[in-house]
C-alpha positions in Angstrom: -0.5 -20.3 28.3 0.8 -20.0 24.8 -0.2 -16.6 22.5 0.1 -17.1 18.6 -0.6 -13.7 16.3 0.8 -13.6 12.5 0.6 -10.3 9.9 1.2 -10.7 6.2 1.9 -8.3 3.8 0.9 -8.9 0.3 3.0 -6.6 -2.8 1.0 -6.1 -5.9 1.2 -3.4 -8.9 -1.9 -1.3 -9.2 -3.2 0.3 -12.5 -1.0 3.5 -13.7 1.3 3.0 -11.1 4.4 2.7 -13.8 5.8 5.9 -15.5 7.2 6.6 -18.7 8.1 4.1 -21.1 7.5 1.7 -19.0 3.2 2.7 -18.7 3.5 2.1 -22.8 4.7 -1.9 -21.5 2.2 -1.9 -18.6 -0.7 0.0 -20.8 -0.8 0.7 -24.3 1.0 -2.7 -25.4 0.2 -4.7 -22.6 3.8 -6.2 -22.6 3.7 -6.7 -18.6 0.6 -6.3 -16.6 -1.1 -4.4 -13.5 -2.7 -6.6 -10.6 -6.3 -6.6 -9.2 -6.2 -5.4 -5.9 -6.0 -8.5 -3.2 -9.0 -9.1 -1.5 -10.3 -7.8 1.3 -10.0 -10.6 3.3 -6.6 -12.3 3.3 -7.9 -16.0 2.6 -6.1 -18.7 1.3 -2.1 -16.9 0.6 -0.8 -19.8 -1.3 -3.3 -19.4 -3.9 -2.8 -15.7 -4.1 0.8 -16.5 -4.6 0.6 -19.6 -7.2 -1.6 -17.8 -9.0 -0.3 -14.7 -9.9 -2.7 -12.6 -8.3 0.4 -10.7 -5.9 4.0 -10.5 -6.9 5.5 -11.2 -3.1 4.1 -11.6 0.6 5.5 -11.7 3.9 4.0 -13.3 6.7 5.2 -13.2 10.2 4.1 -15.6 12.5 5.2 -15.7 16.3 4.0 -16.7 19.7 4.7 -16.2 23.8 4.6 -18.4 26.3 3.5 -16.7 30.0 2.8 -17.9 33.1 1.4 -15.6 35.5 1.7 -13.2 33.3 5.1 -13.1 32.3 6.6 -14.3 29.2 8.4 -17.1 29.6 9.4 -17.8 26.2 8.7 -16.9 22.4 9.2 -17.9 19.1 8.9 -16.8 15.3 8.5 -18.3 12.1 6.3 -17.5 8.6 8.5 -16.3 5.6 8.7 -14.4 2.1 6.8 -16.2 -0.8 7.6 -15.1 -4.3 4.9 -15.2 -7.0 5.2 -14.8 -10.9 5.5 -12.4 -13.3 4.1 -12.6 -16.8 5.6 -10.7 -19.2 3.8 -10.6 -23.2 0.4 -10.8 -24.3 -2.5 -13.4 -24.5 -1.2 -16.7 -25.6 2.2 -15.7 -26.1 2.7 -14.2 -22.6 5.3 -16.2 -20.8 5.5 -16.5 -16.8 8.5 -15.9 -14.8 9.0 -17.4 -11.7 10.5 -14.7 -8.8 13.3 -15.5 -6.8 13.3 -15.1 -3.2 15.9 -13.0 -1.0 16.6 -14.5 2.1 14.3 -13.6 4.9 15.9 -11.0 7.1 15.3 -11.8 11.2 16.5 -9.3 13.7 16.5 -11.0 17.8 13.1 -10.2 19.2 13.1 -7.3 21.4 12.0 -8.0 24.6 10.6 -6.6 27.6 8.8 -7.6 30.8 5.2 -7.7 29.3 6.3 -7.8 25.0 8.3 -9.2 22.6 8.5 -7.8 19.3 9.3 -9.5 16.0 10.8 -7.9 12.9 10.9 -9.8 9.6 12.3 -8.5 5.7 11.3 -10.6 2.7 11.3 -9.7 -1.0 12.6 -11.4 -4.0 13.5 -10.1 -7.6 11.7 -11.0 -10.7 14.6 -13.3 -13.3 14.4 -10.7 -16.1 17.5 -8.5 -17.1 16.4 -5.0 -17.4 19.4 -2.9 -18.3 18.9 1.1 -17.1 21.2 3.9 -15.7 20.8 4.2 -11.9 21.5 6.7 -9.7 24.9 5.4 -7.6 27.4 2.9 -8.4 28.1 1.0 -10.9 25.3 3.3 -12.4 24.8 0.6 -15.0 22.6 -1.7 -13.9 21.1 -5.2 -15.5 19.7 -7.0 -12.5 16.0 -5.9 -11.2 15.6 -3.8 -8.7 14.4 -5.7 -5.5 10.7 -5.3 -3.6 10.5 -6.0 -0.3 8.8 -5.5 3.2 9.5 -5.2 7.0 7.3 -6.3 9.3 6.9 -6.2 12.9 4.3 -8.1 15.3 4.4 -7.1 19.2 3.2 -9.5 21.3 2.0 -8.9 24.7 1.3 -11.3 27.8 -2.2 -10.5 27.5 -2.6 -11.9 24.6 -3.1 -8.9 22.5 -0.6 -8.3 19.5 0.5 -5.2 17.4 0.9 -6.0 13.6 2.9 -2.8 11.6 4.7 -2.3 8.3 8.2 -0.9 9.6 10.0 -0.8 5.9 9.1 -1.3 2.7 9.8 -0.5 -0.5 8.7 2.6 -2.8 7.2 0.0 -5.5 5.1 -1.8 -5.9 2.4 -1.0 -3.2 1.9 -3.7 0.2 -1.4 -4.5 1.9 -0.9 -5.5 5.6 -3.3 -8.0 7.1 -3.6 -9.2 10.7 -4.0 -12.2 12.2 -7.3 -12.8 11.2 -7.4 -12.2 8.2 -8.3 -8.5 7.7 -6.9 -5.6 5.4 -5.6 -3.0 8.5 -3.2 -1.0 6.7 -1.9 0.3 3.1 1.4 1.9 2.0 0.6 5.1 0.6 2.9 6.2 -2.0 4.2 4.3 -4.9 8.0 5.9 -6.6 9.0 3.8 -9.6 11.4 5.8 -10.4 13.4 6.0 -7.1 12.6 1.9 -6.6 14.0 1.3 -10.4 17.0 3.2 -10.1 17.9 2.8 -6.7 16.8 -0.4 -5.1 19.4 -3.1 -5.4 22.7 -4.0 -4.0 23.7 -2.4 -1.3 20.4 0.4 -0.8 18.1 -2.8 0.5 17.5 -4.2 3.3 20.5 -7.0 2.1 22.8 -4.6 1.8 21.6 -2.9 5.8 19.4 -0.1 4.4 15.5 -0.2 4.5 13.2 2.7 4.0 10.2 4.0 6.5 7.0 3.4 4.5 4.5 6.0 4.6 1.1 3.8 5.9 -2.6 5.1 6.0 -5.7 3.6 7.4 -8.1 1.6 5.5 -10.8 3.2 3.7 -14.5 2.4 4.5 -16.9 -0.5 2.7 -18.7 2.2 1.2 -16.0 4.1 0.2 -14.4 1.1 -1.9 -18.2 0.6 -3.3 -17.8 4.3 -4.2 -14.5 3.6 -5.9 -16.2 1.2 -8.2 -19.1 4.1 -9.4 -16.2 6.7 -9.8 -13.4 5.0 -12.3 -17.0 3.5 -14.2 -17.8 7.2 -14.7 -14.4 7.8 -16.9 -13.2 10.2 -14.5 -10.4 12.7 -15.5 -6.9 12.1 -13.4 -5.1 14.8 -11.5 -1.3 15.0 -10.6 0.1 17.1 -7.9 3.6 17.7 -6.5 3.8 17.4 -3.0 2.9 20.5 -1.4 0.2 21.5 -3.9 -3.5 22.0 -3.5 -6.5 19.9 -5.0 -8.7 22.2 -3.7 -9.6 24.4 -0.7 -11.5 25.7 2.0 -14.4 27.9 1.0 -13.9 27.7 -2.8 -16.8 26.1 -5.0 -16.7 22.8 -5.8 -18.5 20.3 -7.9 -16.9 17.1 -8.2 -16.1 14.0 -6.2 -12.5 13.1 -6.1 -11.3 9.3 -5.4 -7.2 9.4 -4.4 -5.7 6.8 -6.4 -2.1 7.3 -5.5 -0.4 9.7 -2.4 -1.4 11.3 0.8 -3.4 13.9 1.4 -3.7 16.0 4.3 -7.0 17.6 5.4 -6.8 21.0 6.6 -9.3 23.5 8.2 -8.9 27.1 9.1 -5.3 25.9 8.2 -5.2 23.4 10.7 -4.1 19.6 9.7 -6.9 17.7 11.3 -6.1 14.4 9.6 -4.4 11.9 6.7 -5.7 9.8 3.6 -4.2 7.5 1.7 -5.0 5.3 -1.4 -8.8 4.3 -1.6 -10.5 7.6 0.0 -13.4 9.4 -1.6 -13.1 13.0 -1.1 -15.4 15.9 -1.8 -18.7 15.0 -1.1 -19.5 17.7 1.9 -19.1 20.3 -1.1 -21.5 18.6 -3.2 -24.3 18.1 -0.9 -24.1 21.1 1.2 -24.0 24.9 -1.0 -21.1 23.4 -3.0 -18.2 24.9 -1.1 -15.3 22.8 0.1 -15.2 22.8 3.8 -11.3 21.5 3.9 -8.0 22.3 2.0 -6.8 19.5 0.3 -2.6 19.2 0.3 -0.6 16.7 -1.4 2.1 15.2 1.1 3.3 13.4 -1.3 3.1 13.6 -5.3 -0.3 12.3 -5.4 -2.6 10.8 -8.7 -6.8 11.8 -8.1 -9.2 10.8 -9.7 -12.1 13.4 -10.6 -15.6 13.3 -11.7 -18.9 15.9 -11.7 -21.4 15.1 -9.2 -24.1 14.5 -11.3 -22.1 11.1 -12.3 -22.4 10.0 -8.9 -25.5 8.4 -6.7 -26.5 11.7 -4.7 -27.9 8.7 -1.6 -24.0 6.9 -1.8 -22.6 10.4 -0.7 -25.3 11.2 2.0 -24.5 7.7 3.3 -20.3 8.5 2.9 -21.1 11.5 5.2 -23.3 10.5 7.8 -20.3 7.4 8.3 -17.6 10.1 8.7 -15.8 11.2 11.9 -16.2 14.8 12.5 -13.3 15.7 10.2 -14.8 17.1 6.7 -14.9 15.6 3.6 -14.3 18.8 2.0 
């Protein structure tokens, strides 16, 4: 009996997630742009690719043969697809087309009842952008490079594992399984570190990757939530890893959304969980005596988005917390 299974990551560039001079090209003068986020649903990847809508995906596609169940034999195959890049405004914009890095295959791993597949793709965008980096030649004029490692383990039931193993700090990569569906985000964007460290020999090409930090998806209604909160013009936090947005028993009356970073959840200074990109935070505070029930903690530098409570539909958050596990929402 033959098994096929297949994960694809998508790499787009959400809004603010450039620094310095380079938010004035992304924001102000609208030189280069930020992407929509993909959809929730993977759909049709070569029209997400051709147009524009992500600047590189990887998809992994592999298979097992078994007979009575062991695998007999397996295969792999998928690739990197580069997008495009516009770069100017309106009319005058002009599109660049990316060019692909080889895709990276290391021999499956196998074992009596798995095989696992590991596959790097990335490409780098044909515009010289001249900089100081951080290691030799410490000049640099060819982009930095964006990629992803994935893996897919396949088992001789049938069953498959799909996981982002490496990845690039910039821009941020959406995982999607087999069929289809958004199961996993990277958590932290660096532009910095990606700009003046990833090329030559500190890639994947050059044998080093870096461990991506991955959180889980966030909720239907939280991504509804989303929408209500950046409509209400909400002021934007940063904090340093290590720093608090707000903790346990202190008042609190605003809903925060976490745009970019992790945070960890802690209670009676406990960590009881994770969040990443996408979660809506604070509600418990607002609907119960407005006191925070968790400490919020960066783990990483983190960008939140905040606004009051009265700019948000009081049902919408009674709905947010019934849904929750038993960990607070602060």
């Amino acid at each position: 009996m033959r098994f096929e299974s297949s994960v694809t990551s998508l790499s787009w560039i959400p809004l603010g997630a450039t620094e310095g001079f380079h938010r004035l090209t992304f924001g102000l003068l609208k030189v280069a742009h930020y992407d929509p986020p993909p959809p929730e649903e993977l759909g049709d990847l070569d029209e997400l690719v051709t147009s524009g809508r992500v600047r590189f995906a990887n998809r992994l596609e592999a298979w097992v043969e078994v007979e009575d169940g062991s695998i007999v034999d397996a295969g792999q195959g998928g690739g990197g697809r580069s997008g495009i890049t516009r770069v100017g405004y309106g009319p005058a914009s002009i599109s660049f087309a990316s060019t692909a890095m080889p895709d990276l295959r290391a021999e499956p791993e196998v074992c009596p009842g798995w095989v696992r597949f590991t596959q790097t793709a990335g490409g780098v965008v044909a515009i010289p952008t001249p900089r100081r980096v951080r290691h030799q030649p410490y000049v640099q004029i060819a982009p930095s490079i964006p990629w992803t490692t994935l893996s897919l383990t396949l088992h001789a039931d049938g069953s498959s594992e799909p996981r982002l193993v490496g990845a690039s700090s910039f821009p941020r990569h959406w995982v999607y399984d087999h069929g289809g569906r958004l199961v996993a985000k990277s958590g932290f964007i660096d532009y910095d570190a990606w700009w003046r460290e990833a090329f030559g020999s500190h890639t994947p090409w050059g044998d080093e990757d870096s461990a991506p930090i991955v959180t889980a998806v966030e909720s239907a209604l939280e991504r509804q939530l989303s929408v209500a909160v950046i409509d209400a013009r909400p002021r934007f936090r940063r904090l340093q890893a290590g720093r608090t947005l707000v903790r346990q028993g202190e008042p609190g009356d605003e809903l925060f959304l976490l745009f970019d970073g992790v945070l960890r959840v802690e209670v009676d200074g406990r960590p009881v969980s994770e969040v990443g990109p996408g979660a809506i935070l604070g509600e418990m505070a607002l609907l119960h005596e407005g006191r925070r029930t968790a400490t919020l903690r960066a783990v990483t530098p983190c960008r939140v988005a905040a606004v009051p409570k009265d700019r948000i539909d009081r049902q919408a958050l009674e709905e947010l917390a019934q849904g929750r596990t038993p960990t607070p929402g602060c």
